[in-house]
Structures are given as structure tokens and as C-alpha cells.
PDB file of N, H, CA, C and O in Angstrom:
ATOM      1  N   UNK A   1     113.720  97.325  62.660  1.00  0.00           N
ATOM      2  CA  UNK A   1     113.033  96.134  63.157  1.00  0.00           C
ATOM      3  C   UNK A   1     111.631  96.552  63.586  1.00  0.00           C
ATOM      4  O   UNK A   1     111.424  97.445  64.408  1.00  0.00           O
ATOM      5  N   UNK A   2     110.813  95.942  63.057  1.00  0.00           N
ATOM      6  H   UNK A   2     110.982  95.217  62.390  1.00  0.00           H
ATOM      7  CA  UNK A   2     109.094  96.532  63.153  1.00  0.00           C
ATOM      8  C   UNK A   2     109.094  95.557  64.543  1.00  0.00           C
ATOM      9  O   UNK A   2     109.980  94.725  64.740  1.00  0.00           O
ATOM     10  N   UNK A   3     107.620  95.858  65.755  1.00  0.00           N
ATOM     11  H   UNK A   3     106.900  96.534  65.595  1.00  0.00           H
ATOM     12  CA  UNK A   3     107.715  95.711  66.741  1.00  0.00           C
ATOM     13  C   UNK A   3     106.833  94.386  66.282  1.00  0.00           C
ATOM     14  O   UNK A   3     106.461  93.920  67.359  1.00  0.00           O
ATOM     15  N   UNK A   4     106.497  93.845  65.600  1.00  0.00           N
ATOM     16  H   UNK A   4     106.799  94.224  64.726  1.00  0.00           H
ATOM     17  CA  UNK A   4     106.071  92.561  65.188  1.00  0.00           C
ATOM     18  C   UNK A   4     107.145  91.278  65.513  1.00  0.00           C
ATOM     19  O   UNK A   4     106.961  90.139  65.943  1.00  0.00           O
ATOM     20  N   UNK A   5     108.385  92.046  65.084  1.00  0.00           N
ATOM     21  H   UNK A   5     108.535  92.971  64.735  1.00  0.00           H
ATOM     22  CA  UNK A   5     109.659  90.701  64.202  1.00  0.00           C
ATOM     23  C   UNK A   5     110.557  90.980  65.500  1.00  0.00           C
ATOM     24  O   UNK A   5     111.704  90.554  65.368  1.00  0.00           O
ATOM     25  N   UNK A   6     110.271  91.632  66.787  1.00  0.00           N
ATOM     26  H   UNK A   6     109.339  91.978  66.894  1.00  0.00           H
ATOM     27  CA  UNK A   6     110.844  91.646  68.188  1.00  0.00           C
ATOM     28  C   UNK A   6     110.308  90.346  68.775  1.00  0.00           C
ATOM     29  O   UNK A   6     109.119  90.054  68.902  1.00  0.00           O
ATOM     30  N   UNK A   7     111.595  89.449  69.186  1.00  0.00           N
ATOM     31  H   UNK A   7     112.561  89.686  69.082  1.00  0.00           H
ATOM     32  CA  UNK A   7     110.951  88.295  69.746  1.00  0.00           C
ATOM     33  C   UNK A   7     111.289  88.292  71.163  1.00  0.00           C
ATOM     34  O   UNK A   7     112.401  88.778  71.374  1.00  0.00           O
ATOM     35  N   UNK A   8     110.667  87.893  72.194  1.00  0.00           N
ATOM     36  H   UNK A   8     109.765  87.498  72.023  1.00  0.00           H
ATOM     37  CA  UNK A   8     110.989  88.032  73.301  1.00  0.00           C
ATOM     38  C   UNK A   8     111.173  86.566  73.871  1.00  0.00           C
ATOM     39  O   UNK A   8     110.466  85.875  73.137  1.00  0.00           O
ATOM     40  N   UNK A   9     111.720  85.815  74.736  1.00  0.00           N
ATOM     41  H   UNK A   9     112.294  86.377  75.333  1.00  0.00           H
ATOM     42  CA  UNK A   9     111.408  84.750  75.205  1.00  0.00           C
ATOM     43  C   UNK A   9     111.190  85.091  76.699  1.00  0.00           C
ATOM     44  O   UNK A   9     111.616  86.066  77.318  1.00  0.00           O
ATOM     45  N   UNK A  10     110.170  83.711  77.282  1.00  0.00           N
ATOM     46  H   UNK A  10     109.824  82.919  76.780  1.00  0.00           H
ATOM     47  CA  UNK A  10     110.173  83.943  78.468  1.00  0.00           C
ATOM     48  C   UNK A  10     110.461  82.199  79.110  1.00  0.00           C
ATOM     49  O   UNK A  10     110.159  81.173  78.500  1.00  0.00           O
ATOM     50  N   UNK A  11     111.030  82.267  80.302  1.00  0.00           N
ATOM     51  H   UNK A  11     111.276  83.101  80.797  1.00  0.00           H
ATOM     52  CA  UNK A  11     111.556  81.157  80.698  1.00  0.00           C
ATOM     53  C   UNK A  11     110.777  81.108  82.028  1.00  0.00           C
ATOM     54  O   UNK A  11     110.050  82.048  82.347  1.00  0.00           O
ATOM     55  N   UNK A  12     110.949  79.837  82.933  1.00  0.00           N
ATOM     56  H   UNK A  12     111.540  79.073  82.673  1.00  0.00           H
ATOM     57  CA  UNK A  12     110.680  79.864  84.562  1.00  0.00           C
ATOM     58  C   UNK A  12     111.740  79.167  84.545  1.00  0.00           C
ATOM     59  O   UNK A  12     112.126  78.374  83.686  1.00  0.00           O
ATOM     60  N   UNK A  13     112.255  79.503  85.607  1.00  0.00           N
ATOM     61  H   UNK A  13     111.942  80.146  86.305  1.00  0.00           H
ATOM     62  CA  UNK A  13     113.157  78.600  86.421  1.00  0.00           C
ATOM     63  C   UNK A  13     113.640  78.688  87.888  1.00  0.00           C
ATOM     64  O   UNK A  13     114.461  79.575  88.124  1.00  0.00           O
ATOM     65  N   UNK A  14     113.281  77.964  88.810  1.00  0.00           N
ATOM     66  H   UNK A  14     112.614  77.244  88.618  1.00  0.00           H
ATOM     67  CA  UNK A  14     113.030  78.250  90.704  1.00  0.00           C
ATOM     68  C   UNK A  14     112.239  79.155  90.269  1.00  0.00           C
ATOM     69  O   UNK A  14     111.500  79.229  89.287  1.00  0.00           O
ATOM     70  N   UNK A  15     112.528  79.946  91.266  1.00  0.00           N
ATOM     71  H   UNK A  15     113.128  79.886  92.064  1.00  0.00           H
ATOM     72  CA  UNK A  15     111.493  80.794  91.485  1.00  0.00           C
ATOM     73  C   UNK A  15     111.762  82.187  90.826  1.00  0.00           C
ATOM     74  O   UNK A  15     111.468  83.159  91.522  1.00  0.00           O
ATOM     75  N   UNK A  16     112.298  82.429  89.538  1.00  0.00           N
ATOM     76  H   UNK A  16     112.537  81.639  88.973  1.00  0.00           H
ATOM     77  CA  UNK A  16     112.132  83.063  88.599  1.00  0.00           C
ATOM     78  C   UNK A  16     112.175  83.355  87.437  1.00  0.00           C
ATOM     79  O   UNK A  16     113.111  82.963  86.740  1.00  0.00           O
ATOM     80  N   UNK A  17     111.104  84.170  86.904  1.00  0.00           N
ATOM     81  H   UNK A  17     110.344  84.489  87.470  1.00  0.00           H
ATOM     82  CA  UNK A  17     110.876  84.285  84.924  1.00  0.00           C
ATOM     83  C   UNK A  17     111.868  85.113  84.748  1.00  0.00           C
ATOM     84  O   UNK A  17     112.391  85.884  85.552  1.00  0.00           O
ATOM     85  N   UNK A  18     112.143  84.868  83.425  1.00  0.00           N
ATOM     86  H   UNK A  18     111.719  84.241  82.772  1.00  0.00           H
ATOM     87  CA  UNK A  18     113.878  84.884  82.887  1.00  0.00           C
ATOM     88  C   UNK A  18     113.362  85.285  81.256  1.00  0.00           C
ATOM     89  O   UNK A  18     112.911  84.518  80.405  1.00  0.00           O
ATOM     90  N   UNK A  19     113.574  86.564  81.179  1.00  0.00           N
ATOM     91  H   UNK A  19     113.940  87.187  81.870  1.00  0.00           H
ATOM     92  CA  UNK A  19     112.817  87.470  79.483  1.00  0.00           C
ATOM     93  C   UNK A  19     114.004  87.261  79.262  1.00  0.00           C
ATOM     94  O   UNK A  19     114.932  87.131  80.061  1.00  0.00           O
ATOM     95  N   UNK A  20     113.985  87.216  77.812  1.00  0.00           N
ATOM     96  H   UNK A  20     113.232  87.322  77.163  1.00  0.00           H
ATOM     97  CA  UNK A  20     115.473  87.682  77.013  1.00  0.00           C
ATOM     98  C   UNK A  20     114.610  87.877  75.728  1.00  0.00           C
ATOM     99  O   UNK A  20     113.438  87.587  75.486  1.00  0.00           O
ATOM    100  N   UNK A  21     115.485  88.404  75.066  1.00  0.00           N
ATOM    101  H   UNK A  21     116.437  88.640  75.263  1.00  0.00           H
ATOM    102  CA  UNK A  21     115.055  89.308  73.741  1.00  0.00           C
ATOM    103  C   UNK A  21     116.530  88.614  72.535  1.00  0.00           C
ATOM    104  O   UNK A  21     117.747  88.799  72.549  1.00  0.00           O
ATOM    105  N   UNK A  22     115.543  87.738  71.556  1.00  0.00           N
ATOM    106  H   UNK A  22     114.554  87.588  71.544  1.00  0.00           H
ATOM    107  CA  UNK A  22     116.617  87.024  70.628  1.00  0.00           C
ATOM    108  C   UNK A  22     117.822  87.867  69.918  1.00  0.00           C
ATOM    109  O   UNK A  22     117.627  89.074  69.779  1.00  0.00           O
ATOM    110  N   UNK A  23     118.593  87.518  69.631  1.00  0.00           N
ATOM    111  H   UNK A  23     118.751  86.537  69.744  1.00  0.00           H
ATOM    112  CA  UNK A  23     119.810  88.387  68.872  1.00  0.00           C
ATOM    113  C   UNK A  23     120.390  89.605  69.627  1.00  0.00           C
ATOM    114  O   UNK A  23     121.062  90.453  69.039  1.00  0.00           O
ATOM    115  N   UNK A  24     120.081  89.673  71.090  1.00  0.00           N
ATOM    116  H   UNK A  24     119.535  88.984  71.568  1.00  0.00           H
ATOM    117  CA  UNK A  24     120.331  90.722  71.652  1.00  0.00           C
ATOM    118  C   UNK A  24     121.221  90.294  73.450  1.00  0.00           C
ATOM    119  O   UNK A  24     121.077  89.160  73.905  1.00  0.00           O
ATOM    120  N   UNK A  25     121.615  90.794  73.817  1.00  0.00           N
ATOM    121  H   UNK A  25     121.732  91.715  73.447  1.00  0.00           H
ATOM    122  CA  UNK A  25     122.068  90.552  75.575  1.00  0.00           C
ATOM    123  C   UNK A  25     120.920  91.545  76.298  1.00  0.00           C
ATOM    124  O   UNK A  25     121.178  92.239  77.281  1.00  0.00           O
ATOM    125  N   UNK A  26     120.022  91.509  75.846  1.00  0.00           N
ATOM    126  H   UNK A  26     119.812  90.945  75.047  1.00  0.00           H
ATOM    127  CA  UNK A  26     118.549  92.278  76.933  1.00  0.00           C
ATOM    128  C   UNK A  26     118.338  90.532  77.282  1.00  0.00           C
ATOM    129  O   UNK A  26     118.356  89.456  76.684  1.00  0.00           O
ATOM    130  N   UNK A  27     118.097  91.178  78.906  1.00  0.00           N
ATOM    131  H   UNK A  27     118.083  92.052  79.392  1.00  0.00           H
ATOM    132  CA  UNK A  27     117.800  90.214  79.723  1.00  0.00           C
ATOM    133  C   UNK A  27     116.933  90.944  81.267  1.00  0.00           C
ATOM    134  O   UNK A  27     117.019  92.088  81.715  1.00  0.00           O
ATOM    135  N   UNK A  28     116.343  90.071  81.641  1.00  0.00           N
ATOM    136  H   UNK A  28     116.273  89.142  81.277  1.00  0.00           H
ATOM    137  CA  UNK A  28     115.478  90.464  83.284  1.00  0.00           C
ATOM    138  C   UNK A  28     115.187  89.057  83.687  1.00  0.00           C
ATOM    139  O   UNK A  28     114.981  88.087  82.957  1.00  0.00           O
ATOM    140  N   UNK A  29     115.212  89.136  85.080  1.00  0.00           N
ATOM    141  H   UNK A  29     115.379  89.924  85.673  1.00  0.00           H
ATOM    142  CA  UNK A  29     114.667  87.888  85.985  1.00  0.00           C
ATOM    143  C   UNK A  29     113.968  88.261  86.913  1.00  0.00           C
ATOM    144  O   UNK A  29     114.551  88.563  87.954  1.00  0.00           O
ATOM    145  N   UNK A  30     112.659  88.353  86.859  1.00  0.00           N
ATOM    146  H   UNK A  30     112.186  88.108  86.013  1.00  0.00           H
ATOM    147  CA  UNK A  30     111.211  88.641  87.702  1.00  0.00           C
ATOM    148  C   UNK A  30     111.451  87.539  88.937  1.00  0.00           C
ATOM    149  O   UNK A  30     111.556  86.324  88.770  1.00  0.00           O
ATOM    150  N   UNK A  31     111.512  88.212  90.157  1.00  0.00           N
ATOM    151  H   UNK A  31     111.427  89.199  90.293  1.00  0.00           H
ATOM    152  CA  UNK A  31     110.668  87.159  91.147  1.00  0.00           C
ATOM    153  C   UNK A  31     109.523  87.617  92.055  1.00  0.00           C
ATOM    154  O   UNK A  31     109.263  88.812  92.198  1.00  0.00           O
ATOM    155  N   UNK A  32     108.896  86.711  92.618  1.00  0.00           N
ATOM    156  H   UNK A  32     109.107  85.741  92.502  1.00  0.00           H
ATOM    157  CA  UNK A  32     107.704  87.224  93.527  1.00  0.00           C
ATOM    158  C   UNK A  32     108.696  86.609  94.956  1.00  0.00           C
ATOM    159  O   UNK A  32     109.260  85.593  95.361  1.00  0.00           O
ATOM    160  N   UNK A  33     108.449  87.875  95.285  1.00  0.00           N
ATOM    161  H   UNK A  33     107.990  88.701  94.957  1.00  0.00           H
ATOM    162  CA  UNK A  33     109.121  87.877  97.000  1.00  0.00           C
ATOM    163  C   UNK A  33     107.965  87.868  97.613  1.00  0.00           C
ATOM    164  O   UNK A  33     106.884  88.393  97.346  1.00  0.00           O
ATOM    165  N   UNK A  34     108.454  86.983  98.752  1.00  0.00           N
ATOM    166  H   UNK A  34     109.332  86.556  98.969  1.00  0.00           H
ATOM    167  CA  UNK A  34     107.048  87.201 100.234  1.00  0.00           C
ATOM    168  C   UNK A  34     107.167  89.282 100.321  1.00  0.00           C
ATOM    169  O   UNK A  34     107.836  90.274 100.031  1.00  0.00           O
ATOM    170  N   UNK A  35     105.806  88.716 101.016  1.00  0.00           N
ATOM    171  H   UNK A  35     105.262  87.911 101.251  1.00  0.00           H
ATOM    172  CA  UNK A  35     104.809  89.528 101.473  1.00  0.00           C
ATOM    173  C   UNK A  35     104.747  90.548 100.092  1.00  0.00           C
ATOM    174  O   UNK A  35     104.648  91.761 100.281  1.00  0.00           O
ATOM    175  N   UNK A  36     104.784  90.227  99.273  1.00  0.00           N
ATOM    176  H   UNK A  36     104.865  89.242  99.119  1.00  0.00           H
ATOM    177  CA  UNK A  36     104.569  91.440  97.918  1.00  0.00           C
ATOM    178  C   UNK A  36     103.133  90.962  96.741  1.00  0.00           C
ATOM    179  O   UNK A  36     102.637  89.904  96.352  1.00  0.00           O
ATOM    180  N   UNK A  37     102.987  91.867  96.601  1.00  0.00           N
ATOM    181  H   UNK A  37     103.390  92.726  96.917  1.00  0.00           H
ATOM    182  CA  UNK A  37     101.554  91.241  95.369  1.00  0.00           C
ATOM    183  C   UNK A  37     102.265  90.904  94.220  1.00  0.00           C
ATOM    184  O   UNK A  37     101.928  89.920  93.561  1.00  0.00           O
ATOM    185  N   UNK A  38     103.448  91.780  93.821  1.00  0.00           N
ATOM    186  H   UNK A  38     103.722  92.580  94.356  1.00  0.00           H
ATOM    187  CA  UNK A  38     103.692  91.806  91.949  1.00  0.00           C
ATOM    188  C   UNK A  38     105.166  91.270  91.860  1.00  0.00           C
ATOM    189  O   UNK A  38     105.677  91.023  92.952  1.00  0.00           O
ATOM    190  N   UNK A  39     105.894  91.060  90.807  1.00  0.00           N
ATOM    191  H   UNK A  39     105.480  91.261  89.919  1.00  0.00           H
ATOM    192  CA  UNK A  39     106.841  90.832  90.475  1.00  0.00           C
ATOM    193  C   UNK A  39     107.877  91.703  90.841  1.00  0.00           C
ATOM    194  O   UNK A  39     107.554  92.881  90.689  1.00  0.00           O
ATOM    195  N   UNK A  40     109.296  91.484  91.379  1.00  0.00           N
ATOM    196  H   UNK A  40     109.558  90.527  91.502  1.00  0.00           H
ATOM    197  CA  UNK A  40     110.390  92.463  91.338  1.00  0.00           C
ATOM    198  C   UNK A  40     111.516  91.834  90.503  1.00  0.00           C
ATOM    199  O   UNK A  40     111.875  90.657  90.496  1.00  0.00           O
ATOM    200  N   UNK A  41     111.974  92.827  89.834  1.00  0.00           N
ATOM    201  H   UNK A  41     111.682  93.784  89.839  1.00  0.00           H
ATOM    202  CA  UNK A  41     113.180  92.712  88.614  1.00  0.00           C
ATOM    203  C   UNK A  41     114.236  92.634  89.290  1.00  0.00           C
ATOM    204  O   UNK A  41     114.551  93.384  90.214  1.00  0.00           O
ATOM    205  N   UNK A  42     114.769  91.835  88.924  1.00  0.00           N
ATOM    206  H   UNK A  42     114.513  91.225  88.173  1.00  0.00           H
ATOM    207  CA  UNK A  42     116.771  91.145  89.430  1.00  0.00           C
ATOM    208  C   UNK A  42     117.380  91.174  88.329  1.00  0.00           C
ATOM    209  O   UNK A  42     116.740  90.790  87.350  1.00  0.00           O
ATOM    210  N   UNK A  43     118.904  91.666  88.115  1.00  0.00           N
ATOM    211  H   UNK A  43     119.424  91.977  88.910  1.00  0.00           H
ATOM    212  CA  UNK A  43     119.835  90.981  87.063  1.00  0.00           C
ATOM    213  C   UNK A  43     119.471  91.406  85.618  1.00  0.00           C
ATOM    214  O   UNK A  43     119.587  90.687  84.625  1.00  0.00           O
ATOM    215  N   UNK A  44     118.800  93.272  85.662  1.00  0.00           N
ATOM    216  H   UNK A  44     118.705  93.855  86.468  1.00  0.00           H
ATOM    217  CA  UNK A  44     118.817  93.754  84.345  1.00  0.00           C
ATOM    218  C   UNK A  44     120.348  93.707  83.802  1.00  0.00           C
ATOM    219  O   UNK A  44     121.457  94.127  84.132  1.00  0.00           O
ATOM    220  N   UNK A  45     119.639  92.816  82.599  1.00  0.00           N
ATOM    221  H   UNK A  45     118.738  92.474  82.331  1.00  0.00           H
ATOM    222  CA  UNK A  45     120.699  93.423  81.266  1.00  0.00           C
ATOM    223  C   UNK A  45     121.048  94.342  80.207  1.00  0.00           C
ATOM    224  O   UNK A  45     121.423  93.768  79.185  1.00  0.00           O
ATOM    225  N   UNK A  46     121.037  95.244  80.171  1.00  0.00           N
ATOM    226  H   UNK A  46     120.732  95.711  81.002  1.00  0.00           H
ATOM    227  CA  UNK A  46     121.172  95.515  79.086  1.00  0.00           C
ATOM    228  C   UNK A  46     121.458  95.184  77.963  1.00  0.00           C
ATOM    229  O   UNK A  46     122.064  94.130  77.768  1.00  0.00           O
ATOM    230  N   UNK A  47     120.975  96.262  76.639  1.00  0.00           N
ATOM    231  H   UNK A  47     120.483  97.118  76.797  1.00  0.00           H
ATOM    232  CA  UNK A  47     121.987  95.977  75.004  1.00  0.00           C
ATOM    233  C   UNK A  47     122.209  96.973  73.957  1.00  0.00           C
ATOM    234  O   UNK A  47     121.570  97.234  72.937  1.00  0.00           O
ATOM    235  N   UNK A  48     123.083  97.377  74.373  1.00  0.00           N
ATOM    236  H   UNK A  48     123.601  97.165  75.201  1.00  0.00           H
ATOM    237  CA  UNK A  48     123.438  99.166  73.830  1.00  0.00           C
ATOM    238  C   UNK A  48     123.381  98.792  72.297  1.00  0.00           C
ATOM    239  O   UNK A  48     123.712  97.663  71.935  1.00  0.00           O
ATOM    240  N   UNK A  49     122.986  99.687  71.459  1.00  0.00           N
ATOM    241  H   UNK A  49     122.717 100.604  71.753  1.00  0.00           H
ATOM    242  CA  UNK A  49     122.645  99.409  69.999  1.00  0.00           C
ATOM    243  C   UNK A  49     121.494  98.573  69.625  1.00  0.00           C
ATOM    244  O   UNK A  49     120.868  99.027  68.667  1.00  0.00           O
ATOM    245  N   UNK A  50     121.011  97.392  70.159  1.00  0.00           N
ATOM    246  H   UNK A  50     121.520  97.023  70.937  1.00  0.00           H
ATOM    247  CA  UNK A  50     119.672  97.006  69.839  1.00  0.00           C
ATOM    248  C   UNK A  50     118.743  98.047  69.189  1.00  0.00           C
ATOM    249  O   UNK A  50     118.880  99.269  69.245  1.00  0.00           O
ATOM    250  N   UNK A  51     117.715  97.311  68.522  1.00  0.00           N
ATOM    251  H   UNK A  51     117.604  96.318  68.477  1.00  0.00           H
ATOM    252  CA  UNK A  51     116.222  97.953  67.871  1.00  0.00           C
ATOM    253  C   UNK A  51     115.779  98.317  68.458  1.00  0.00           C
ATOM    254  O   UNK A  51     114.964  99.143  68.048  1.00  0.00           O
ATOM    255  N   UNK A  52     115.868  98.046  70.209  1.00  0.00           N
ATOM    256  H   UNK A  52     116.530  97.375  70.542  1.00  0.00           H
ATOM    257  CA  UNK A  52     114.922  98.977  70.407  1.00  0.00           C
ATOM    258  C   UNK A  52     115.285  99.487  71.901  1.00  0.00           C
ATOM    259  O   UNK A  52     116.406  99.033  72.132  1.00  0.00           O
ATOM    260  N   UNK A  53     114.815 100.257  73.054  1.00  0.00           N
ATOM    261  H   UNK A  53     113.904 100.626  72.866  1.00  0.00           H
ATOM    262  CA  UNK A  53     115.679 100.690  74.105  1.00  0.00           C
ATOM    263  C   UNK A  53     115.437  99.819  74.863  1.00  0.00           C
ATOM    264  O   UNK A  53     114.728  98.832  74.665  1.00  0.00           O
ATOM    265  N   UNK A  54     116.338 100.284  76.331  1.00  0.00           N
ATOM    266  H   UNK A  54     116.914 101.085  76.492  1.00  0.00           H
ATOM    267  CA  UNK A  54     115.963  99.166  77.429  1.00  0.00           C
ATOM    268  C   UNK A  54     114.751  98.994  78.121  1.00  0.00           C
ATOM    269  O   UNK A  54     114.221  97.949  78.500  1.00  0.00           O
ATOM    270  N   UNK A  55     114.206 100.739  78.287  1.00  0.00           N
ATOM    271  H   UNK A  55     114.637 101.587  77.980  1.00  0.00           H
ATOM    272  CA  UNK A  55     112.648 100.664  78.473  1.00  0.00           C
ATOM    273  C   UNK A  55     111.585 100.634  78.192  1.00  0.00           C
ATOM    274  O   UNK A  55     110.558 100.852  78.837  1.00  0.00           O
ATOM    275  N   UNK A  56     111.907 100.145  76.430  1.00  0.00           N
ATOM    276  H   UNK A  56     112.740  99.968  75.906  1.00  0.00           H
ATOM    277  CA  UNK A  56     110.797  99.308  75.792  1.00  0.00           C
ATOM    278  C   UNK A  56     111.100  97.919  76.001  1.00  0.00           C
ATOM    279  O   UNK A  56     110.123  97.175  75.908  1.00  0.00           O
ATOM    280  N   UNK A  57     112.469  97.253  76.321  1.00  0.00           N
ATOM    281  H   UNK A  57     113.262  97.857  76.397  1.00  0.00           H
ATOM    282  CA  UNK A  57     112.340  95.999  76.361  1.00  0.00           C
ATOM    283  C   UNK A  57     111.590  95.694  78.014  1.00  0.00           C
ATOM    284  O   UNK A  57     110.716  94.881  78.316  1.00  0.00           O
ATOM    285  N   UNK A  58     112.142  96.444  78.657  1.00  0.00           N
ATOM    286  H   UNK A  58     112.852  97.104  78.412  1.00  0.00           H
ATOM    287  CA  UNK A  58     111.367  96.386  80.277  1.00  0.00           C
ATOM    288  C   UNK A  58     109.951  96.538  80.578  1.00  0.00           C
ATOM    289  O   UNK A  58     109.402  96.288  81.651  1.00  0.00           O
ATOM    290  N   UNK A  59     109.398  96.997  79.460  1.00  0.00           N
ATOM    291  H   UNK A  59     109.844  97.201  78.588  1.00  0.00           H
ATOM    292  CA  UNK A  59     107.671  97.748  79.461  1.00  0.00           C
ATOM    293  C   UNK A  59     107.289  96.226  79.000  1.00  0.00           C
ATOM    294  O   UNK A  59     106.541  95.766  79.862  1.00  0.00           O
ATOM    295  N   UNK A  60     107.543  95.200  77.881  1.00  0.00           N
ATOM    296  H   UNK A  60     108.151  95.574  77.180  1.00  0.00           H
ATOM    297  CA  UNK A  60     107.589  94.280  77.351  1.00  0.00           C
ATOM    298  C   UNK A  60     107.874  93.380  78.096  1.00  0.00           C
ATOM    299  O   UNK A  60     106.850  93.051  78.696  1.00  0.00           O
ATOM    300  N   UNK A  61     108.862  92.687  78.447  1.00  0.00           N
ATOM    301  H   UNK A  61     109.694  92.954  77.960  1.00  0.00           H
ATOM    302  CA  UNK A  61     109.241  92.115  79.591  1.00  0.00           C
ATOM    303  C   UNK A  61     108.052  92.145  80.873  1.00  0.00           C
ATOM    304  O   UNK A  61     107.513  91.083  81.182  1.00  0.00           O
ATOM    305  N   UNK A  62     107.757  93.178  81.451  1.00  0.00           N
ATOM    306  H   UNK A  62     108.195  94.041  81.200  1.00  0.00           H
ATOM    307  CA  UNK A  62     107.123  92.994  82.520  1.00  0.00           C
ATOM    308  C   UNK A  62     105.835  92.467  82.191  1.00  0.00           C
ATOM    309  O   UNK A  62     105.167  91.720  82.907  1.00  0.00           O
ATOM    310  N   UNK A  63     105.456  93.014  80.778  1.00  0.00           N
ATOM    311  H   UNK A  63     105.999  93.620  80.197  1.00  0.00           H
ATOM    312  CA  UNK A  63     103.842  92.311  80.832  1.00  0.00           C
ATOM    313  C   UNK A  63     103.875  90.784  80.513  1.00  0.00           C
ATOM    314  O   UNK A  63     102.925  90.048  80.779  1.00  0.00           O
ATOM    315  N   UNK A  64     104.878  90.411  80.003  1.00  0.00           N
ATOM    316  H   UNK A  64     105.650  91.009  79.787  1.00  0.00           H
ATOM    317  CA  UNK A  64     104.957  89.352  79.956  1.00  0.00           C
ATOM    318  C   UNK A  64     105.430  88.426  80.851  1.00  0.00           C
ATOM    319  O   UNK A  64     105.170  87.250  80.596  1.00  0.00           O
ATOM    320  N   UNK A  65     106.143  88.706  81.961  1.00  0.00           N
ATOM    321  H   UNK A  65     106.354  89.661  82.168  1.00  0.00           H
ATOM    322  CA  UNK A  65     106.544  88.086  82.989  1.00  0.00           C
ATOM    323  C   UNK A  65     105.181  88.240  83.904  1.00  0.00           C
ATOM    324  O   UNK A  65     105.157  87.265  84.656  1.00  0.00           O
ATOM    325  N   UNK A  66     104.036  89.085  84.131  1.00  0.00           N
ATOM    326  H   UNK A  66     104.056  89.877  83.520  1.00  0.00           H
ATOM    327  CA  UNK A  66     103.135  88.400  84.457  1.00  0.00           C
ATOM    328  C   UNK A  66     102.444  87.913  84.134  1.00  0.00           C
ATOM    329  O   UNK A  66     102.112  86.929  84.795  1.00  0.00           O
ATOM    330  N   UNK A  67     101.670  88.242  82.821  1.00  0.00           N
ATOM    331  H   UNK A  67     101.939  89.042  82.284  1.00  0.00           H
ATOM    332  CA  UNK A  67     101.144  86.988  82.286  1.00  0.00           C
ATOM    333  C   UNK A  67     101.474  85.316  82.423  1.00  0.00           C
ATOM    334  O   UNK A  67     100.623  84.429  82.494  1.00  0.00           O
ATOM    335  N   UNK A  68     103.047  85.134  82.442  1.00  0.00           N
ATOM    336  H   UNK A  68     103.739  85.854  82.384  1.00  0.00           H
ATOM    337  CA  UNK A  68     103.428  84.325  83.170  1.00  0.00           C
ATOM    338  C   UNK A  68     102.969  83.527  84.676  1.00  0.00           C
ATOM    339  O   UNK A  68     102.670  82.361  84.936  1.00  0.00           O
ATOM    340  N   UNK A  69     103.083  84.847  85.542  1.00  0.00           N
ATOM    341  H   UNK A  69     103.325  85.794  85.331  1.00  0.00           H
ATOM    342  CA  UNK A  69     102.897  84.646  86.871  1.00  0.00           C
ATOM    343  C   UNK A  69     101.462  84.145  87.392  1.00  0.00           C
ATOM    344  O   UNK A  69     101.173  83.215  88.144  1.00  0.00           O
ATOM    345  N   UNK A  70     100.730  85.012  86.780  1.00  0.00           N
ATOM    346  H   UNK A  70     100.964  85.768  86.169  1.00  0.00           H
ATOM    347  CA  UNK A  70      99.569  84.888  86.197  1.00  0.00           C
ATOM    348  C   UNK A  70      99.266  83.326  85.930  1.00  0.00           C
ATOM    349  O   UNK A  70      98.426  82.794  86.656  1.00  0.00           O
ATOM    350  N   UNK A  71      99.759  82.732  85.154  1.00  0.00           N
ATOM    351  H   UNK A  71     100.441  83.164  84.564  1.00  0.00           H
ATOM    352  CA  UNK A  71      99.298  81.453  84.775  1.00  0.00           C
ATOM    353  C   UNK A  71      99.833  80.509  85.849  1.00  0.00           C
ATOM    354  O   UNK A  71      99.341  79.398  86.045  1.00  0.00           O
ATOM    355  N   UNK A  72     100.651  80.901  86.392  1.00  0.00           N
ATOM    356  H   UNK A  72     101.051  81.803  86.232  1.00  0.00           H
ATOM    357  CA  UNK A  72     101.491  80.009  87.377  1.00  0.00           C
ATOM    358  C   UNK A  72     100.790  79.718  88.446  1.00  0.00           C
ATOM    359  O   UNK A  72     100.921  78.738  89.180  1.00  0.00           O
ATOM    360  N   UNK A  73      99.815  80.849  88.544  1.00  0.00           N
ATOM    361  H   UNK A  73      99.708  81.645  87.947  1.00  0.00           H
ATOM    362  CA  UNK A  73      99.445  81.097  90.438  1.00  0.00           C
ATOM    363  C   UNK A  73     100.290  81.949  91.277  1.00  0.00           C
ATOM    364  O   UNK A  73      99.894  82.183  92.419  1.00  0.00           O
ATOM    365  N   UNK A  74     101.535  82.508  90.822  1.00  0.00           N
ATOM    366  H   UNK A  74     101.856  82.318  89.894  1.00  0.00           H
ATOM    367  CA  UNK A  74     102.594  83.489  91.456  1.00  0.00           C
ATOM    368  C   UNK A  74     101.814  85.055  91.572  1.00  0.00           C
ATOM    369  O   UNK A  74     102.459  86.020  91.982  1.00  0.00           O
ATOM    370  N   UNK A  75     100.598  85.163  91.232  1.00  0.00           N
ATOM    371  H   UNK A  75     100.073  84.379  90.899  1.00  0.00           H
ATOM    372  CA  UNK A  75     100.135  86.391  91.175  1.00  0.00           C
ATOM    373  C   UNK A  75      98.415  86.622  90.705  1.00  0.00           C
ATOM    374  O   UNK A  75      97.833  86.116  89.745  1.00  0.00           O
ATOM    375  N   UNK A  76      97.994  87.355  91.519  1.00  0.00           N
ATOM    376  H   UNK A  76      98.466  87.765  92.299  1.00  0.00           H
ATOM    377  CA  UNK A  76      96.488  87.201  90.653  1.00  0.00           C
ATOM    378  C   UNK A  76      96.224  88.114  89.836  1.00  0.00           C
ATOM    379  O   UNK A  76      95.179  88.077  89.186  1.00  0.00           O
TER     380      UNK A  76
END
């Protein structure tokens, strides 16, 4: 799987972004807690055998959960 045809989704919902990675059980739920500047990860999933590891899906995931946050106002 070329890192092109890796699809990631990103969700909001309350007060947290929700990555998942299609055809796979990789999952993360970012929230912004008081008194913190950045995002903290809840409710990693893993997906043993996937294309690609968990800490490329997490390196992925995070930039995209702020970019998210980012647009939200959850983060500058």
C-alpha cells in the first residue's frame, strides 16, 4: 500500500477528534484538556498486520488531529 492510497479519516465529536484509518481497526481520540496547549491521545487502537505500523498511523493521526484543532479554535 503506497502512502498515497492510506486513507485516514478524521471526525469531531464533543470534545474529541476521532482518526481512523479505512479497512483497518487503527483508531485515536485527541482531546484538548484544560490548562494544556496541545492535544492528548485517549482510546489507542491498534491493527496488527495493517500496511503500515501503529507509529506511522500515530505520527499521521496527530498531524491531522491538529490541523483539525487548529481550524476549530481548540489550539493555536
Amino acid at each position: 500500500m503506497s502512502a498515497e492510497s492510506i486513507r485516514l479519516r478524521v471526525e469531531v465529536e464533543g470534545d474529541g477528534i476521532i482518526v481512523t484509518m479505512s479497512g483497518t481497526a487503527f483508531r485515536v481520540i485527541y482531546r484538548k484538556q484544560a490548562h494544556t496547549t496541545g492535544l492528548v491521545a485517549f482510546d489507542v487502537r491498534g491493527a496488527p498486520g495493517a500496511a503500515i505500523s501503529q507509529v506511522e498511523f500515530l505520527a499521521r493521526a496527530w498531524k491531522l488531529a491538529n490541523d483539525k484543532a487548529r481550524e476549530l479554535g481548540w489550539i493555536v
